[in-house]
C-alpha positions as CSV (number, residue, x, y, z in Angstrom):
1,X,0.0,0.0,0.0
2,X,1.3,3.7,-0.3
3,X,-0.8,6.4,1.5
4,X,-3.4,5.3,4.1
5,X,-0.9,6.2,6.6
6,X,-1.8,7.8,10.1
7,X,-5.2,9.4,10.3
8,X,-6.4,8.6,6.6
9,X,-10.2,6.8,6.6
10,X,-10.0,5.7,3.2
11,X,-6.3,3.3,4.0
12,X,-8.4,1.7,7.1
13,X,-11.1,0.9,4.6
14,X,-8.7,-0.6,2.1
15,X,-7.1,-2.8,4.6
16,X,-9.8,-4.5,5.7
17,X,-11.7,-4.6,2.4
18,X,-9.2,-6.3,0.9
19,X,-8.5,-9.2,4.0
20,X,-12.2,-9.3,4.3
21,X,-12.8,-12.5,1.7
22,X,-8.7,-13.7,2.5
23,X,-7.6,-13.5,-1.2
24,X,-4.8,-10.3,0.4
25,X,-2.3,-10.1,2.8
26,X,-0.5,-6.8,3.3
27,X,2.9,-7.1,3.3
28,X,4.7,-4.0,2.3
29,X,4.0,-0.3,2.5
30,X,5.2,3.6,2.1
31,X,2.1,4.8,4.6
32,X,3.4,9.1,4.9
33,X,5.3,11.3,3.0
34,X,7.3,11.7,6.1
35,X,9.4,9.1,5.9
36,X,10.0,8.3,9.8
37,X,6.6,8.6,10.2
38,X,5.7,6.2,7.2
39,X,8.0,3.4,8.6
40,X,6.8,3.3,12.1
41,X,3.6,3.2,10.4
42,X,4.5,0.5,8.9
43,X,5.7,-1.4,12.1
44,X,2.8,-0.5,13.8
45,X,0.7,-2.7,11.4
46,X,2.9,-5.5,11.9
47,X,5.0,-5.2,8.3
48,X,8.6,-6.8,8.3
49,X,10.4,-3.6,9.0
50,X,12.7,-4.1,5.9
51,X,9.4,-4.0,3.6
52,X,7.8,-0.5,6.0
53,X,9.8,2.2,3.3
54,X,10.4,5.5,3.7
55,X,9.1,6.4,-0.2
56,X,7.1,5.1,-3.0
57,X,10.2,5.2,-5.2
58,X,12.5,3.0,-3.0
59,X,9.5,0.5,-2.6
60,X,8.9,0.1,-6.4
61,X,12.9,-0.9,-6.5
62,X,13.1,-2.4,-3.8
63,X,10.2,-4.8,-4.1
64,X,11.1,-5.5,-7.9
65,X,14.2,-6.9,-6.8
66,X,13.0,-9.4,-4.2
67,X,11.8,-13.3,-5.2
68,X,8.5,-12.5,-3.0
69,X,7.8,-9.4,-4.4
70,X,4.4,-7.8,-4.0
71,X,1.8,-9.0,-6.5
72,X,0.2,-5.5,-6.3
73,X,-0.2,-1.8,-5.4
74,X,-3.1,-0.3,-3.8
75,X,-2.8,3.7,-4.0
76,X,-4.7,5.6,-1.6
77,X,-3.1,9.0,-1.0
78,X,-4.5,12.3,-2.4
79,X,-5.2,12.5,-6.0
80,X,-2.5,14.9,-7.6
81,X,0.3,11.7,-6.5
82,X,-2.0,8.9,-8.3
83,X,0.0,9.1,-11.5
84,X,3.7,9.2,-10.6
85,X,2.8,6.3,-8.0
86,X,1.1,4.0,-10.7
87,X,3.6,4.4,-13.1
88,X,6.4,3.8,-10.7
89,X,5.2,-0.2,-10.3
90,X,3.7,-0.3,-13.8
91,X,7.0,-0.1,-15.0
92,X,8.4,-3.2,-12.7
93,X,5.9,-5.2,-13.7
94,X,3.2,-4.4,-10.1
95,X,-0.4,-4.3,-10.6
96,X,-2.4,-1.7,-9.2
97,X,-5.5,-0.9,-7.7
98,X,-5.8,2.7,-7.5
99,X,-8.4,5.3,-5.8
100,X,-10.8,7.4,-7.8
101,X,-10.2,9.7,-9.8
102,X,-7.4,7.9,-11.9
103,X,-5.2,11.2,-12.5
104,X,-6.1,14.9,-12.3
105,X,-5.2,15.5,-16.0
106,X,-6.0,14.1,-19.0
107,X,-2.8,13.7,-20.2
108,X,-2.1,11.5,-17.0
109,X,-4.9,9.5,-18.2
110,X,-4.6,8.3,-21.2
111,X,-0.5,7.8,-20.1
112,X,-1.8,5.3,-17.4
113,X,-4.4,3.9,-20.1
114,X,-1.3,3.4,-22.7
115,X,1.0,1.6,-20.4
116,X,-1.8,-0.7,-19.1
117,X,-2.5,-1.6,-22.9
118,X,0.6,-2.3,-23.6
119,X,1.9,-4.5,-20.6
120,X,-1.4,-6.3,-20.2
121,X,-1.0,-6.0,-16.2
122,X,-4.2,-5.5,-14.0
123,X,-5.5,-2.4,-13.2
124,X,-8.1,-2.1,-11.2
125,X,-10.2,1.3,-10.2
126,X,-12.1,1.6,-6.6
127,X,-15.4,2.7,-7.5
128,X,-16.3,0.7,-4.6
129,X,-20.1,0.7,-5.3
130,X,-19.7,-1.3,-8.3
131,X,-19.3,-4.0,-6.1
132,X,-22.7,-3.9,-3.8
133,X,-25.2,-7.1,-5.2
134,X,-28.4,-5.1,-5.8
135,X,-26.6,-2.7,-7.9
136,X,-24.9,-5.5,-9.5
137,X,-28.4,-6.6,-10.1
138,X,-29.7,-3.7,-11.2
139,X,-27.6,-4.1,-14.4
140,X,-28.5,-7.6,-14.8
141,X,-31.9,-6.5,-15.0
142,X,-31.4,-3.6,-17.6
143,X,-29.2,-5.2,-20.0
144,X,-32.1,-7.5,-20.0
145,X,-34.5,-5.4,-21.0
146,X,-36.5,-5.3,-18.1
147,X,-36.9,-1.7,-18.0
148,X,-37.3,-1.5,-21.9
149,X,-35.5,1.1,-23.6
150,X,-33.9,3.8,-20.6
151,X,-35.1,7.3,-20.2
152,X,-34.1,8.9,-17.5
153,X,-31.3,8.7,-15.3
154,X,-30.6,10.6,-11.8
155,X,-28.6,10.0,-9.6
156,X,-27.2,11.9,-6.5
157,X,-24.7,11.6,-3.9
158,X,-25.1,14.2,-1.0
159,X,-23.3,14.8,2.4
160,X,-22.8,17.7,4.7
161,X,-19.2,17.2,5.9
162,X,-17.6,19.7,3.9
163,X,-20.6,22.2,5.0
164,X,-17.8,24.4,6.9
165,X,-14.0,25.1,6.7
166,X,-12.6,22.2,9.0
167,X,-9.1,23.9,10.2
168,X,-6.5,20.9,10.8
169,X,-8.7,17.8,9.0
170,X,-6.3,16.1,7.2
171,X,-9.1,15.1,5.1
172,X,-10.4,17.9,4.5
173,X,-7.3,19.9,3.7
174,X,-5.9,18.3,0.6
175,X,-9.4,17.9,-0.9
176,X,-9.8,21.7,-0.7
177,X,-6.3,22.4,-2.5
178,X,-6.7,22.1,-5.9
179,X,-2.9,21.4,-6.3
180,X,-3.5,17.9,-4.7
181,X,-7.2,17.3,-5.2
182,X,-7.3,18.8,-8.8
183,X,-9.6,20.8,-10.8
184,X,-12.5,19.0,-9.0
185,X,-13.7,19.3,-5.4
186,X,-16.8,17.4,-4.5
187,X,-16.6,16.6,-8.4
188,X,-13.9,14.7,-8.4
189,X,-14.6,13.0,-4.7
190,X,-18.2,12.2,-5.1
191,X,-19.7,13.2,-8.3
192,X,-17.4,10.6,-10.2
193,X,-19.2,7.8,-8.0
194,X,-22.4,8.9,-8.8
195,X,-21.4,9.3,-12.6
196,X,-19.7,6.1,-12.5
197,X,-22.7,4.4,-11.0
198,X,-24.7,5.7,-13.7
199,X,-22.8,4.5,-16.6
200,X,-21.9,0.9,-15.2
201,X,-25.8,0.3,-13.8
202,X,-27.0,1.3,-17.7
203,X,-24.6,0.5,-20.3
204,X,-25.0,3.6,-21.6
205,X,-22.0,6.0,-22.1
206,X,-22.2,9.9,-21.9
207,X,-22.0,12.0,-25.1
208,X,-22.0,15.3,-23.6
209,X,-23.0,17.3,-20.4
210,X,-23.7,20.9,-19.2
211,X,-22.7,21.4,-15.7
212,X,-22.9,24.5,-13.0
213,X,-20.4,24.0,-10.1
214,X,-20.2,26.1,-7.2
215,X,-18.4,26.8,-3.9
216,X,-21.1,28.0,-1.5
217,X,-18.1,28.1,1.6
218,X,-16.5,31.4,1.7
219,X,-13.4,31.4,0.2
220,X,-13.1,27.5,-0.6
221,X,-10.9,26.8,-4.4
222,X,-12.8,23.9,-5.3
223,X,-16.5,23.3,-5.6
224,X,-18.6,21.5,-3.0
225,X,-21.8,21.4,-4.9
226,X,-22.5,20.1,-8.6
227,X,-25.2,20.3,-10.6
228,X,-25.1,18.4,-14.2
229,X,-27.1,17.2,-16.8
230,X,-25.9,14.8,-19.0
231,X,-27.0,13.0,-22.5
232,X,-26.6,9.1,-22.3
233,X,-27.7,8.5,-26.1
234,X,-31.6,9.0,-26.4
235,X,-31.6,8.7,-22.7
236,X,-31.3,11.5,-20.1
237,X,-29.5,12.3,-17.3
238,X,-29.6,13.9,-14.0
239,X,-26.7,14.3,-11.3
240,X,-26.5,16.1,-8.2
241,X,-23.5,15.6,-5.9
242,X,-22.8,18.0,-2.3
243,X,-20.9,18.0,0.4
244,X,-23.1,21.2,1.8
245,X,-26.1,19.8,1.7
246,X,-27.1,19.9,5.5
247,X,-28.5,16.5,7.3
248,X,-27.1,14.5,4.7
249,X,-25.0,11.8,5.5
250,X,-23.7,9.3,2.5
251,X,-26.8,9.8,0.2
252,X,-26.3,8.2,-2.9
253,X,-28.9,7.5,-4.9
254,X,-29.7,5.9,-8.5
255,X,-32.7,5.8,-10.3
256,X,-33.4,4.6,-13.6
257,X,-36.7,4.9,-15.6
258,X,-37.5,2.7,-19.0
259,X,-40.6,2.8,-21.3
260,X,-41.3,-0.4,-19.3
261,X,-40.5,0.0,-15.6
262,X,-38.4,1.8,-13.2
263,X,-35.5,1.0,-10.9
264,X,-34.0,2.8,-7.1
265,X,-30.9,2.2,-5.2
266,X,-30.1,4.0,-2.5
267,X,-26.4,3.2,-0.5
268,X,-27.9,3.9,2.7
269,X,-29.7,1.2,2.2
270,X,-28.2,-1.0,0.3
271,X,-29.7,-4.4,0.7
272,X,-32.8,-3.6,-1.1
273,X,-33.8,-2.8,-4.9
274,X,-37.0,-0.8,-5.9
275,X,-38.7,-2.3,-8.9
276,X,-41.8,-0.8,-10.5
277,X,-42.8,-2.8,-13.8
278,X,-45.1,0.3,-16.0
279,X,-48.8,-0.3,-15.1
280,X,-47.9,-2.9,-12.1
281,X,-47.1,-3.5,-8.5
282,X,-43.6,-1.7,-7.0
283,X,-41.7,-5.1,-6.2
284,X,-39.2,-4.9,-3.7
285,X,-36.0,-7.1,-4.4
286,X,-33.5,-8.3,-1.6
287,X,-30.2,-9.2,-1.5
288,X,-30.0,-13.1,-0.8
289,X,-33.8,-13.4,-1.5
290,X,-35.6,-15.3,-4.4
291,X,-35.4,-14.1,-7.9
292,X,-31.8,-12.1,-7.6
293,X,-29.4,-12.7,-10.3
294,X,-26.0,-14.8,-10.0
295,X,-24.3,-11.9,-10.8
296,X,-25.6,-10.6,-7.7
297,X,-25.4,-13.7,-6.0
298,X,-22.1,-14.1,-6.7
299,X,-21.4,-10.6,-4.6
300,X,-22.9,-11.9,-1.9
301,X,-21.6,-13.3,1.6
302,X,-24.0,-14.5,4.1
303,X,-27.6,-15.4,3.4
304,X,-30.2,-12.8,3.1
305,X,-31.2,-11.5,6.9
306,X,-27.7,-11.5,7.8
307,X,-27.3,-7.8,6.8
308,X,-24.0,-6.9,4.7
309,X,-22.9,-3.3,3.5
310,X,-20.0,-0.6,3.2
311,X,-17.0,-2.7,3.6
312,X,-18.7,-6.1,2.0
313,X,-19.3,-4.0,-1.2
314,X,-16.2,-2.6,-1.1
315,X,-14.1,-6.2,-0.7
316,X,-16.2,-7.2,-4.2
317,X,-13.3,-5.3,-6.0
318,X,-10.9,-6.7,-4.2
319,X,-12.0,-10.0,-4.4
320,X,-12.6,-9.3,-8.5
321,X,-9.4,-7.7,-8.2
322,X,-7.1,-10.7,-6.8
323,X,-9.1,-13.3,-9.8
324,X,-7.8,-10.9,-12.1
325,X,-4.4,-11.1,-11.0
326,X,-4.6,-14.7,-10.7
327,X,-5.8,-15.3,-13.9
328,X,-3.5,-13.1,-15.2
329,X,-0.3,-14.5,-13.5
330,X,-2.1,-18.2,-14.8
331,X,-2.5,-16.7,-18.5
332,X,-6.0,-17.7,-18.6
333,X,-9.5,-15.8,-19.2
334,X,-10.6,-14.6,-15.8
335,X,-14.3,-15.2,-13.8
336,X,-17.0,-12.9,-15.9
337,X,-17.9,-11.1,-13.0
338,X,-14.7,-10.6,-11.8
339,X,-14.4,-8.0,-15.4
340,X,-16.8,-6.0,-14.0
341,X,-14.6,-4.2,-11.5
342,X,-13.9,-1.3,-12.4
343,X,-10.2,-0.5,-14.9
344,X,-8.5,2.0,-16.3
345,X,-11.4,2.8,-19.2
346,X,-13.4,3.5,-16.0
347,X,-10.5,6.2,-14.4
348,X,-10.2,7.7,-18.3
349,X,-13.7,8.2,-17.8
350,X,-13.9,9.8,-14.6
351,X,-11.1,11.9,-15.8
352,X,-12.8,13.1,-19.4
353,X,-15.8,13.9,-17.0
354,X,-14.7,16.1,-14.5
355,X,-12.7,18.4,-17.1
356,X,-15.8,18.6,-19.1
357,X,-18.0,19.5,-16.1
358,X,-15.1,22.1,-15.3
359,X,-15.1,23.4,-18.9
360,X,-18.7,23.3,-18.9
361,X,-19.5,25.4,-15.6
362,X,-16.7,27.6,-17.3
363,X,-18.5,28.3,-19.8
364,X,-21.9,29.7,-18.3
365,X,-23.1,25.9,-18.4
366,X,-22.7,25.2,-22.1
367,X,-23.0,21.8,-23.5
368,X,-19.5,20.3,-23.4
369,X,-18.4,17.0,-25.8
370,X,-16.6,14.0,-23.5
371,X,-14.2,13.8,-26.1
């Protein structure tokens, strides 16, 4: 692992994400930039103090060189460091499994997307709700045409952390700095979830969008609330992402309406899927209950009841994350599901959306191409 270091949510999340189903084991890490700090770190978790390194750099080398070298990288510092890290194990030979967003240019991007192409190695993105069952399902059931041909999208992702300046949050800090968060504040943190989500549930790939960002907190460089629509094809979207939007936890929503029925997810609770056929009874869909698809079933744990959530969805891509490293290492054709975590055409994406929201809101809100 590099980042996730001392006071850092999302490398506690990682961790046990990825022992959670026992395919991991964490054996090597640069934790801090401060490289005292980073090794004790290091120790602290129990590493082999030889394999706790001062900087990302030295562990690349270092780990090359050894016969029980690491299988792969997880990245989860702030954004601005995603590129230089993935490239420095890319170019051993080191897998990675990166935070979202990918990179904070497009130029990084399509670097990251080149190099991947050409050395074949995994890549594998953490849009961790890609990995709950029901929405999982939810795809199953569209590309089945149970919702007929797709209208309208919305989706939102609101939370109210952000609805202050936090003096001293670690977290908060380099996610209002535009130097390490990029050109995207709640954009890049939350509205490339809910974007993701949209795109992964339907099938359906965004031609354009016209988007009005804003930064309601005095003074703040990066916005904390979004507002964008977005062409899918003949369908339509909706997304609205905040972090000031008071009494508002984790709210991330999808809903998708066909000519024939309608679908809602919600990540707050995510155990349940909201089916309304056109002209018929809303039918209420459960994780581990009858009728759910394998591809849901195949996300899935401990029997329905037996409630599972946050840290379940996110082990998913780590669990589709070590069969593609297996069945890369084996030179096979990995599990089907395990292809539907998230890669690097799913951080180029991210990427090509945030700039053109940015451009967009620029631009008084014009339509803007994802090119």
């Amino acid at each position: 692992m590099v980042g996730g270091g001392e006071g850092a949510f999302i490398g506690g999340v990682h961790r046990m994400a990825a022992r959670l189903d026992g395919h991991w084991d964490l054996v090597a890490g640069n934790f801090q930039s401060d490289p005292v700090r980073s090794v004790a770190f290091g120790k602290a978790l129990g590493l082999d103090e030889a394999r706790a390194y001062p900087d990302f750099r030295t562990m690349a080398a270092s780990e090359d060189a050894r016969a029980d070298r690491i299988d792969a990288v997880a990245i989860v510092t702030p954004n601005s460091t995603h590129h230089a890290i993935a490239r420095a194990f890319l170019d051993v030979g080191i897998a990675v499994i990166c935070d979202k967003p990918m990179t904070t240019t497009r130029k990084h991007a399509d670097d990251l997307v080149d190099v991947v192409k050409r050395t074949g190695l995994p890549f594998i993105l953490t849009h961790n709700y890609s990995g709950y069952p029901m929405v999982r399902q939810a795809r199953v059931m569209i590309d089945a045409g149970e919702l007929g041909n797709i209208r309208i999208i919305q989706a939102e992702y609101a939370q109210d952390w952000l609805a202050t300046e936090l003096p001293g949050n670690k977290q908060a800090d380099w996610r209002g700095d535009p130097a390490r968060a990029g050109p995207g504040g709640a954009l890049g943190d939350i509205a490339t979830h809910a974007f993701q989500l949209m795109e992964f549930v339907t099938g359906l790939k965004t031609g354009s969008l016209a988007a009005d960002l804003s930064a309601f907190v005095p003074e703040r460089k990066v916005d904390d609330n979004v507002n964008v629509m977005l062409r899918l094809g003949d369908a339509r979207g909706m997304l609205w992402a905040s972090q000031v939007a008071t009494g508002s936890v984790n709210g991330l929503k999808l809903r998708v309406f066909g000519d024939r029925g309608g679908l809602e997810w919600a990540q707050e609770t995510p155990e349940t899927l909201l089916f309304t056929p056109l002209g018929g009874q809303q039918r209420i869909l459960r994780r581990g209950g009858a009728g759910v698809s394998a591809s849901a079933a195949h996300a899935t744990r401990v029997p329905g009841g037996h409630p599972e959530g946050y840290l379940e969805g996110f082990a998913q891509i780590y669990s589709d994350a070590a069969e593609l490293m297996r069945a890369y290492q084996e030179k096979r054709a990995p599990d089907p599901y395990a292809t539907l975590a998230p890669g690097v055409g799913d951080g180029l994406r991210g990427v090509k959306f945030i700039e053109a929201a940015v451009a967009s809101s620029e631009n008084n809100g014009a339509w803007t191409a994802l090119d």
